[in-house]
N, C-alpha and C positions, 0 to 999 in steps of 0.2 A: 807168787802162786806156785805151791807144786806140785807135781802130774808124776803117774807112775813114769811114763814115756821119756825120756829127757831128750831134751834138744839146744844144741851148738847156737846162739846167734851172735851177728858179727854185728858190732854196734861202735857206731862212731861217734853216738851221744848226739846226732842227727835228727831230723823231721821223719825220715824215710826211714831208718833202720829201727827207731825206738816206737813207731808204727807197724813193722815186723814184728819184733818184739812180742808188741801188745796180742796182734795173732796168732803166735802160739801159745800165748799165756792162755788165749780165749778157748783154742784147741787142747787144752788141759793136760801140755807141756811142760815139763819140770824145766827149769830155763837155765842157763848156762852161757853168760856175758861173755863177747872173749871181743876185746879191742887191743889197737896197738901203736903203741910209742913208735915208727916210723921213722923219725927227722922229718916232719910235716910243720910248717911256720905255723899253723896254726892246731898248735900242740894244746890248748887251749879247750878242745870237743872233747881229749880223756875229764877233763873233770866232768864236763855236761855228762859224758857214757858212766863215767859213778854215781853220778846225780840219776838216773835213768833207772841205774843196778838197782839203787836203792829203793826208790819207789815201786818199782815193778818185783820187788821183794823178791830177786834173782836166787837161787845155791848156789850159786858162785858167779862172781866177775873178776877174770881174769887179763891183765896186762901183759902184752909181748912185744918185748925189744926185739927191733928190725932195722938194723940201719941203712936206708934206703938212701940216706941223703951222698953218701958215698958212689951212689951209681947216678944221684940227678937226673938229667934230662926232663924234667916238671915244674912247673911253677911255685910246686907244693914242698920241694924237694931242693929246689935249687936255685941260683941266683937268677932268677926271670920273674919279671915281671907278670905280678898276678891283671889277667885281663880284662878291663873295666866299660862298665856299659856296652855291655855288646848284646845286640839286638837279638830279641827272644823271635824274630815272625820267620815261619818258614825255618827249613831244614837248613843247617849251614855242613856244605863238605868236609870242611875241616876238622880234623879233630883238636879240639883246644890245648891251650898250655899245660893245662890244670890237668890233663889225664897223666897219672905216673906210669909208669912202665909195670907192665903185670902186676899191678898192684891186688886187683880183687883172685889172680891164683893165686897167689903167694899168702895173702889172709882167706883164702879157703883150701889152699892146701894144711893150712893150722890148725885148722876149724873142724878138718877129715882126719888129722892125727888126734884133738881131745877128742870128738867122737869115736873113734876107736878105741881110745884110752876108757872114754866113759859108758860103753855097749850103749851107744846114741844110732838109732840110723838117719837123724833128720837134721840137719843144719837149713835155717832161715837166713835170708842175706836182702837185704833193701833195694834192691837196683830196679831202676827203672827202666823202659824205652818210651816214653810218651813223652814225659815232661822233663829231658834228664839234658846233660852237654855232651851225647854225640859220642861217650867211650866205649870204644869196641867189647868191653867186657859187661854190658850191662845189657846186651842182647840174649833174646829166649833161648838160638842156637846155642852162645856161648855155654851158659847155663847147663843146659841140657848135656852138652857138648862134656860140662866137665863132672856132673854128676855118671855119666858112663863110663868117664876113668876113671874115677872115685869106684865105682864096685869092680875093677881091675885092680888096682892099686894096691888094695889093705888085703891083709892076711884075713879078718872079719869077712871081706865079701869074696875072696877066692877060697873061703870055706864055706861057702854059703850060709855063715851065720848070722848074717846082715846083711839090708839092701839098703846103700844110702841113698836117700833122696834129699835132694836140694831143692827145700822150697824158697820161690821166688814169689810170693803173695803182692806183691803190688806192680809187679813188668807190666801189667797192659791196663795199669791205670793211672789218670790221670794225676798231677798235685794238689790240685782241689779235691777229688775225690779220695785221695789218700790223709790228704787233713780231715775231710768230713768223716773220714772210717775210724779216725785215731780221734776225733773226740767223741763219736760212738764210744769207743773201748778205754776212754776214761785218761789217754795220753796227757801228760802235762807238758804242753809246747813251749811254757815258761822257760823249761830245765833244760831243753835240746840248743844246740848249735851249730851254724850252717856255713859261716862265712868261713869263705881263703882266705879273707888275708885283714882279720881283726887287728885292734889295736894292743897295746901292751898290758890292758887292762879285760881285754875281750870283747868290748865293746864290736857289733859287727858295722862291717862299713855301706853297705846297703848296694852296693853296683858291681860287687864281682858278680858271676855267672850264677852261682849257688845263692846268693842274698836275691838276687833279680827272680829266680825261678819260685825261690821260698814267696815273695813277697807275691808274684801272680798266683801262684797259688792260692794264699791266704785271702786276696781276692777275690777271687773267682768264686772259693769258697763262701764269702760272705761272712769271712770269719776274724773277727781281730787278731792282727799277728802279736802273741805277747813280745815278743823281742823288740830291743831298741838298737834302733839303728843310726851311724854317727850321719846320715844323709838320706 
């Protein structure tokens, strides 16, 4: 779909971001993919985020090399054990393995340089707090937090020729209802993928943190999850 308007989104060929996505396609957005090769074990969601571009008939998706695995500390990133069956009930203190270090600044600091590149003032980004693992970066403050640097920052908003906003279209809804929105807007949940820590085939494994929330989800929702899961 394209819209006079263009908009940045960060897509990780996911449930949640390819469900962004879809709303601003719906919001009659020119759309602009922007994922990224990381060193994430589960390197595996660039294909599903082209699978996504494609369908959702994007102007561009674009890939950006970040070698994260060089700073570690993540499960996603480093030699640690991805976290398995860990219980969804009530709030857990902890922040999980699986969170990487600034990882959602870092891919929306990228997202603030092509929107400027591209006179975009709207970058879309999936994060949730309802039904999510507890990363500090996917709170409304954060958010907000970094869209008021964001019109600091760029030469576009300290010339007042842009105001970027960061929309956050799904923070304060749930994973069921964020599947029920995304097969409203026609989402193919076939193509997306969610698991940490798949097989060498992609197969996902069904008990990391992200396979467990996808599947209550899907759930809750009432909705068959297309994915196959090895358990």
């Amino acid at each position: 779909m394209t819209g006079n308007k263009k908009a940045v989104i960060l897509s990780s060929g996911g449930l949640d971001s390819s469900t962004a996505m879809a709303v601003a396609g719906e919001k009659g957005f020119g759309l602009y993919s922007l994922s990224f090769d990381y060193g994430q074990r589960h390197r595996i969601e660039l294909e599903a985020a082209k699978n996504i571009a494609d369908r959702m008939d994007v102007s561009r998706h674009l890939v950006v090399k970040v070698n994260m695995r060089d700073i570690g500390g993540s499960a996603l990133t480093d030699d640690i054990d991805v976290p398995r069956k860990k219980s969804l009930m009530g709030e857990d203190p902890e922040i999980p393995a699986t969170y990487v270090p600034a990882r959602n600044t870092i891919f929306l600091s990228f997202a603030l340089a092509w929107a400027e590149v591209l006179g975009s003032e709207d970058i879309f980004i999936g994060v949730n707090a309802v039904d999510y693992s507890g990363y500090p970066d996917c709170r409304p403050d954060y958010i907000k937090a970094f869209e008021n640097m964001a019109n600091l920052a760029t030469k576009a908003g300290v010339e007042k020729k842009t105001k970027i906003t960061v929309h956050a279209p799904l923070i304060h809804m749930t994973k069921a209802d964020i599947i029920q929105l995304g097969v409203k807007l026609g989402v193919d949940y076939s193509l997306t993928h969610s698991c940490y820590d798949p097989t060498p085939v992609g197969i996902s494994c069904g008990e990391c943190d992200s396979c467990m929330l996808r599947k209550k989800g899907f759930r809750e929702a009432g909705i068959q999850d297309p994915v196959v899961y090895i358990r």
